[in-house]
DSSP file (Angstrom, degrees, kcal/mol; ACC not computed):
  #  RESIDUE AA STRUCTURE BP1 BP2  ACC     N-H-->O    O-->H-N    N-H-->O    O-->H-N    TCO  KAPPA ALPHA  PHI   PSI    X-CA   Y-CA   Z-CA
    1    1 A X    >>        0   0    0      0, 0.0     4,-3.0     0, 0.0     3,-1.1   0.000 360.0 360.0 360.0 -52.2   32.5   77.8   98.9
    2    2 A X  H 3>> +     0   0    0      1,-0.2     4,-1.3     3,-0.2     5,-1.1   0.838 360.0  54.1 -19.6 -62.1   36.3   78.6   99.5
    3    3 A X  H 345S+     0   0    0      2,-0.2    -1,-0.2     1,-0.2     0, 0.0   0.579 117.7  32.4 -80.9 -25.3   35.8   79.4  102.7
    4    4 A X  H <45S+     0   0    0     -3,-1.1    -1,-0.2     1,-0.1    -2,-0.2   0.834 133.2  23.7-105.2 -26.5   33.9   75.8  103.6
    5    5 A X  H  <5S-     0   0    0     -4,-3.0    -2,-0.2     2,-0.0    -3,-0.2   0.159  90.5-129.4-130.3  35.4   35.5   73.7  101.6
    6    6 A X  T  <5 +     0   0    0     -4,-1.3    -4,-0.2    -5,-0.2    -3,-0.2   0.707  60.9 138.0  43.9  36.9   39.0   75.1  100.6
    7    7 A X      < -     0   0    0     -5,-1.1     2,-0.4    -6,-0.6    -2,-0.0  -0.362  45.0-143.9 -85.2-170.5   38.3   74.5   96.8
    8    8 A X        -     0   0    0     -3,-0.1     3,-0.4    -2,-0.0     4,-0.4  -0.782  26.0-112.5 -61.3 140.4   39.3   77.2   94.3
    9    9 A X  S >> S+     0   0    0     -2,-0.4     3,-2.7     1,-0.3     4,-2.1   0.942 121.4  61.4 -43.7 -49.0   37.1   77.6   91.4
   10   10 A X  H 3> S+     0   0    0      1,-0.3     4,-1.4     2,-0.2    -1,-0.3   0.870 105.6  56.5 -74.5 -14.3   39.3   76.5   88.9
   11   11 A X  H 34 S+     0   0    0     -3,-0.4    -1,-0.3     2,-0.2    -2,-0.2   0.849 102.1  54.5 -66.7 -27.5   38.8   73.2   91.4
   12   12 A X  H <4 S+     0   0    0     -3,-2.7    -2,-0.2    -4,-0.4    -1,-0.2   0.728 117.0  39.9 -76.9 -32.1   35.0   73.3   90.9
   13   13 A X  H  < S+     0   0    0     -4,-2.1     2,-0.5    -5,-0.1    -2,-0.2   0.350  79.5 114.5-115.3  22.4   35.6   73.2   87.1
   14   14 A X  S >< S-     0   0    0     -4,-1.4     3,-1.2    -5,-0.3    32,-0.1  -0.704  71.3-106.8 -75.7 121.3   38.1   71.1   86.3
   15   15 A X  T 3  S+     0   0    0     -2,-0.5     3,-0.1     1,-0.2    32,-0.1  -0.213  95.7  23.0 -53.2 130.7   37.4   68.0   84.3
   16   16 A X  T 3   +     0   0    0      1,-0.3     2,-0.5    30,-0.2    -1,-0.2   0.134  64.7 148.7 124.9 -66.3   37.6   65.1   86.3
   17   17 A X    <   -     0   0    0     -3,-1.2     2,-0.4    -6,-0.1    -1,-0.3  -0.342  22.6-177.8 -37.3  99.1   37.1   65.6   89.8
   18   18 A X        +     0   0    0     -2,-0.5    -1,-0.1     1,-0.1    -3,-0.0  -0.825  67.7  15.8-110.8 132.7   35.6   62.8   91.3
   19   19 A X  S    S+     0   0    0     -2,-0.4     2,-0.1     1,-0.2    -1,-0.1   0.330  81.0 141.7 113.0 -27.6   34.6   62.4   94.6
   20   20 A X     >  -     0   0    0     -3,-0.2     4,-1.5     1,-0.1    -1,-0.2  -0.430  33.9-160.9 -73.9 121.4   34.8   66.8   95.5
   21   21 A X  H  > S+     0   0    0      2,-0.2     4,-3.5    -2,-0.1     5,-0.4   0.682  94.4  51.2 -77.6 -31.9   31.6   67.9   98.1
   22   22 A X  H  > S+     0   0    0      2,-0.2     4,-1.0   -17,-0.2     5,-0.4   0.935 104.2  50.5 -86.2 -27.5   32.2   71.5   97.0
   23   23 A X  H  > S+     0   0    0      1,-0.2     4,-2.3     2,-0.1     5,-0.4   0.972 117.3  43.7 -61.6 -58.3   32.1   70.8   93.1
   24   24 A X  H  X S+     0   0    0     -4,-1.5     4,-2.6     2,-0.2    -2,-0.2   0.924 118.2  48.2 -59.4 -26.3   28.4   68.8   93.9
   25   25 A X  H  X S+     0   0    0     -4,-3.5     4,-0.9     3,-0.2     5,-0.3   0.950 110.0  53.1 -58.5 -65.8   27.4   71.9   96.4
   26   26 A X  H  X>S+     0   0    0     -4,-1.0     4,-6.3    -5,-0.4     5,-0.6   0.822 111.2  36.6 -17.4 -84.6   28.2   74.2   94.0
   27   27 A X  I  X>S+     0   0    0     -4,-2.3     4,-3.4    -5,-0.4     5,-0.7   0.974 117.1  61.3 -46.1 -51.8   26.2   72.9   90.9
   28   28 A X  I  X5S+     0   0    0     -4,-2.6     4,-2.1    -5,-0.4    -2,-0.2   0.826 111.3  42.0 -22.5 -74.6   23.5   72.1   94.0
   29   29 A X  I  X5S+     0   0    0     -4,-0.9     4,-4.5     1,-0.2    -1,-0.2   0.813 113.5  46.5 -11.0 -75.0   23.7   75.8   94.5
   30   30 A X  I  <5S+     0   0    0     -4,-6.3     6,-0.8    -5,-0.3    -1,-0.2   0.889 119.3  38.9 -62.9 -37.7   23.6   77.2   91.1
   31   31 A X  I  X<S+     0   0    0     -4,-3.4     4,-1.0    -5,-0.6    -2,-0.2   0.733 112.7  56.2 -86.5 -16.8   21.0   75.2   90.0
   32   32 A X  H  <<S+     0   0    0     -4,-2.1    -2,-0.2    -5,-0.7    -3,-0.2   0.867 119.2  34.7 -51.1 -64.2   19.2   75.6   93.4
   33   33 A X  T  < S+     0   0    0     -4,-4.5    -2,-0.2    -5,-0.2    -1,-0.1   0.235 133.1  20.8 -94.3  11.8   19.4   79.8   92.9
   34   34 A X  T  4 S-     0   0    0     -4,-0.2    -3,-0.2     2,-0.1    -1,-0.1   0.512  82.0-135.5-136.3 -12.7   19.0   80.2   89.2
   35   35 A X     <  +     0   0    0     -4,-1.0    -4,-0.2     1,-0.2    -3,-0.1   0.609  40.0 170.3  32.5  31.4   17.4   77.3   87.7
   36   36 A X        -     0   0    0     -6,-0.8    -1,-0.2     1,-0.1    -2,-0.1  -0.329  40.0 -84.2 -72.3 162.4   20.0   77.4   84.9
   37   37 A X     >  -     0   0    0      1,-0.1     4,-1.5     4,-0.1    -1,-0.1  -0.092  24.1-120.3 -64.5 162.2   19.8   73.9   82.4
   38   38 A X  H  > S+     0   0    0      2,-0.2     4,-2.4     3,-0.1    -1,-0.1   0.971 118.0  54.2 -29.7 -76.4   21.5   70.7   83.0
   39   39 A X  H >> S+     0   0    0      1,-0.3     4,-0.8     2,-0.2     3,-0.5   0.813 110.4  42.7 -50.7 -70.9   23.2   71.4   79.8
   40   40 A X  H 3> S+     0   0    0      1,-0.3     4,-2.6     2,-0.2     5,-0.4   0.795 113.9  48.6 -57.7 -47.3   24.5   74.7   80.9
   41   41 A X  H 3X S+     0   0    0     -4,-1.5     4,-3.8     2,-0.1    -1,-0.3   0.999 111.8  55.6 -57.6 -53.2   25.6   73.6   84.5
   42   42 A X  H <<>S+     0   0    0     -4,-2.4     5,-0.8    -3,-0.5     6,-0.6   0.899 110.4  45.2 -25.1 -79.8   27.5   70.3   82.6
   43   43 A X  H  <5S+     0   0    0     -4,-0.8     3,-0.3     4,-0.2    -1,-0.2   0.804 115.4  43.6 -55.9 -26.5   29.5   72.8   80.4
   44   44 A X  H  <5S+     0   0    0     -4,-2.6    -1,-0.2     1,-0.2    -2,-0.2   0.899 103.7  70.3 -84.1 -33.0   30.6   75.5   83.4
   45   45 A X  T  <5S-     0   0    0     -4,-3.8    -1,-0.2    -5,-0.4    -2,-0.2   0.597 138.2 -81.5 -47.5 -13.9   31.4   72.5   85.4
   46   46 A X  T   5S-     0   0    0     -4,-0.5   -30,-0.2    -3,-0.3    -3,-0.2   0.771  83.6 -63.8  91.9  49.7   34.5   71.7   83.1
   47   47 A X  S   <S+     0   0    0     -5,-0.8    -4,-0.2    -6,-0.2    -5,-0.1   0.522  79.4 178.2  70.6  10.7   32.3   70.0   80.3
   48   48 A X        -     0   0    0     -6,-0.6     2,-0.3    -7,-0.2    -2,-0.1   0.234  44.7 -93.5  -7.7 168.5   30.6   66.6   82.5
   49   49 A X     >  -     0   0    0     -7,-0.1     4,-2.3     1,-0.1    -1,-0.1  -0.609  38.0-114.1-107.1 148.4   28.4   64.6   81.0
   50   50 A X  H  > S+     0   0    0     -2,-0.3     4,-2.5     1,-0.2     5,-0.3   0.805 120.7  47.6 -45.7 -44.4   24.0   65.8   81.7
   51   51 A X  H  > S+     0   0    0      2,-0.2     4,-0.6     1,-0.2    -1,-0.2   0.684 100.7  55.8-102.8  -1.6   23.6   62.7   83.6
   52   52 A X  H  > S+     0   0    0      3,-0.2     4,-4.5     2,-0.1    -2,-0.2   0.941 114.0  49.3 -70.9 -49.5   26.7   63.0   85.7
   53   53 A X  H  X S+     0   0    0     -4,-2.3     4,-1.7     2,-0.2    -2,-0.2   0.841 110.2  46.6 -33.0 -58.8   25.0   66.5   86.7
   54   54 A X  H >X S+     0   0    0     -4,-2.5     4,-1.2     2,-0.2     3,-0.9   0.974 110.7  48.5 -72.9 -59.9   21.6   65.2   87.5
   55   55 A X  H 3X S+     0   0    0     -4,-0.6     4,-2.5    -5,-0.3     5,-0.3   0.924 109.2  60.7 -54.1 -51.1   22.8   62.2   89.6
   56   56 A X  H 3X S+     0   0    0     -4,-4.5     4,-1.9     2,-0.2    -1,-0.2   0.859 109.0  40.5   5.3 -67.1   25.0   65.2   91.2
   57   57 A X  H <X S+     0   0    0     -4,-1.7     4,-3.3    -3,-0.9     5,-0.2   0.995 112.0  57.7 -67.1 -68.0   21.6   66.9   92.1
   58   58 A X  H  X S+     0   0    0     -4,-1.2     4,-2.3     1,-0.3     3,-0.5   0.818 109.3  45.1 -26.0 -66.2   20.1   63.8   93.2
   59   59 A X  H  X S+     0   0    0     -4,-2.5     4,-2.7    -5,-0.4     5,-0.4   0.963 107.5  50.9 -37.3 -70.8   22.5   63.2   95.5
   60   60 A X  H  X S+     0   0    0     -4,-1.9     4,-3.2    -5,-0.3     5,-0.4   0.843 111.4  49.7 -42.2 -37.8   22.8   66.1   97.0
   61   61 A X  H  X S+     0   0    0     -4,-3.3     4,-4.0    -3,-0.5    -1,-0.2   1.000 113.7  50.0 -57.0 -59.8   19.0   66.2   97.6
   62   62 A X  H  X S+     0   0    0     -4,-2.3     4,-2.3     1,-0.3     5,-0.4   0.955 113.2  44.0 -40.9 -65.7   19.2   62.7   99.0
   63   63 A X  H  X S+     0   0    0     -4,-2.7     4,-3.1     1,-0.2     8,-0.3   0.985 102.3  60.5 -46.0 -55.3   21.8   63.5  101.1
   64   64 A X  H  < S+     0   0    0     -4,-3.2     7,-0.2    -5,-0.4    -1,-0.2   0.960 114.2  48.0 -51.8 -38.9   20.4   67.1  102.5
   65   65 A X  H  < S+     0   0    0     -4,-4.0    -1,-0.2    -5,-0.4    -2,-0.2   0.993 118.7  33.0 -40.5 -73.9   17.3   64.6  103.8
   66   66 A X  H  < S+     0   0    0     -4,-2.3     2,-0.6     1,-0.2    -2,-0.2   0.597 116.3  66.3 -90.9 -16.3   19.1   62.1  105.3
   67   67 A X     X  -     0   0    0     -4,-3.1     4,-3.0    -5,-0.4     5,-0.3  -0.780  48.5-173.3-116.8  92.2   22.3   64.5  106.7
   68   68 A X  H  > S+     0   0    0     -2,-0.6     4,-1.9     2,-0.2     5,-0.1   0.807  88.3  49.3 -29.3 -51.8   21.7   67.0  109.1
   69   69 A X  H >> S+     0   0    0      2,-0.2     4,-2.5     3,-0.2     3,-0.8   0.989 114.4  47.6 -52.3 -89.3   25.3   68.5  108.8
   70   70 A X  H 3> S+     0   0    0      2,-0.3     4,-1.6     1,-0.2    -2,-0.2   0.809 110.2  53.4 -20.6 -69.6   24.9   68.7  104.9
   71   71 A X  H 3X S+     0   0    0     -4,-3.0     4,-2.2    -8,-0.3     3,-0.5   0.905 114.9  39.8  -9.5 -67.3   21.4   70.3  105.1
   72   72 A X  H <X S+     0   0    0     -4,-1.9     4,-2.0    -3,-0.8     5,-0.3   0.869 108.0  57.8-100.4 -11.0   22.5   72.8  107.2
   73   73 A X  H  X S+     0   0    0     -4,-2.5     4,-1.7     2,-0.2    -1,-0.3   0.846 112.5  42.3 -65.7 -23.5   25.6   73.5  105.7
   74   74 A X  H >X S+     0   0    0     -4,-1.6     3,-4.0    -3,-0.5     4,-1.5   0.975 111.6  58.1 -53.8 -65.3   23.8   74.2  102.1
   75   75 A X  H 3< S+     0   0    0     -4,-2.2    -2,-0.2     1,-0.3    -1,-0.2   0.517 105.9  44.0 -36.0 -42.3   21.4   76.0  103.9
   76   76 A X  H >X S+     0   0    0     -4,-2.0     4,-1.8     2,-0.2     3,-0.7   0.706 117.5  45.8 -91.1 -30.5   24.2   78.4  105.4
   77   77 A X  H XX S+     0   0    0     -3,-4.0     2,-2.1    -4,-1.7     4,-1.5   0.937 109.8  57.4 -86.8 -56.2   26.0   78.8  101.6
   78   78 A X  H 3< S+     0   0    0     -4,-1.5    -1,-0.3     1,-0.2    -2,-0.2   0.060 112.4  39.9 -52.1  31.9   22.4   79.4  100.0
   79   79 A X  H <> S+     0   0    0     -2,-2.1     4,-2.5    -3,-0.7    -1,-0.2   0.083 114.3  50.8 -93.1 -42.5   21.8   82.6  102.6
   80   80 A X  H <X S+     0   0    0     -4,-1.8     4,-0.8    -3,-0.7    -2,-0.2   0.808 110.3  50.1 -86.1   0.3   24.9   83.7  102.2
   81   81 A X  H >X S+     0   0    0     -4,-1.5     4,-1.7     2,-0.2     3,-1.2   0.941 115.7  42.7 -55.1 -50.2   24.5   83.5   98.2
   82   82 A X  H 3> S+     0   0    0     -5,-0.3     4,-1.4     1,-0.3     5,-0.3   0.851 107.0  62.3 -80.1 -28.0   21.2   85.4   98.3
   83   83 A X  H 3X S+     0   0    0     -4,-2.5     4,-2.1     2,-0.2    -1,-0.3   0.920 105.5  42.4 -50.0 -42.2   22.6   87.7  100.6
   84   84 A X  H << S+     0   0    0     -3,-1.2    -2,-0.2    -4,-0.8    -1,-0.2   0.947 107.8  63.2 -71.0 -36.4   25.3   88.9   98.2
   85   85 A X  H  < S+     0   0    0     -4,-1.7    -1,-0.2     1,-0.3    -2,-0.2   0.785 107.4  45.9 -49.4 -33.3   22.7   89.0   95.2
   86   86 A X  H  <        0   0    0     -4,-1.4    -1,-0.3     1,-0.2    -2,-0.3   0.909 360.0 360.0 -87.7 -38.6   20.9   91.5   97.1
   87   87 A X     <        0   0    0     -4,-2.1    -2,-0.2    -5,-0.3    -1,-0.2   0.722 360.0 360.0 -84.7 360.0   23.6   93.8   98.2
């Protein structure tokens, strides 16, 4: 995530951030590779509201359809997640 969108963590979970592509990959991500809850992504996220979270996901989905660019840029941080989970 750093590395594509020049965030710092503490950027991904700071209450507040509106508007940030790497805070919405991110939860995409996490909840994408782990299936962890709503609730749980909400609170690591720097304590969102459930439904900010899901319209989060939504988006993101929507977008990764309709945006080539977007698509392949998940695509490229989900390989290189599951790549570190295995080594």
């Amino acid at each position: 995530m750093q590395d594509h969108f020049r965030a710092d963590f503490s950027d991904l979970t700071q209450v507040r951030r509106h508007g940030q592509e790497a805070r919405v990959a991110a939860v995409y991500l996490v909840r994408r590779l782990t299936d962890e809850k709503v609730t749980t992504l909400a609170k690591q996220f720097g304590g969102v509201r459930v439904a900010a979270i899901s319209k989060w996901l939504s988006r993101a989905e929507l977008r990764r359809e309709a945006d080539q660019s977007w698509n392949g840029l998940l695509e490229e941080l989900e390989r290189k997640c599951r790549k570190k989970a295995v080594a």
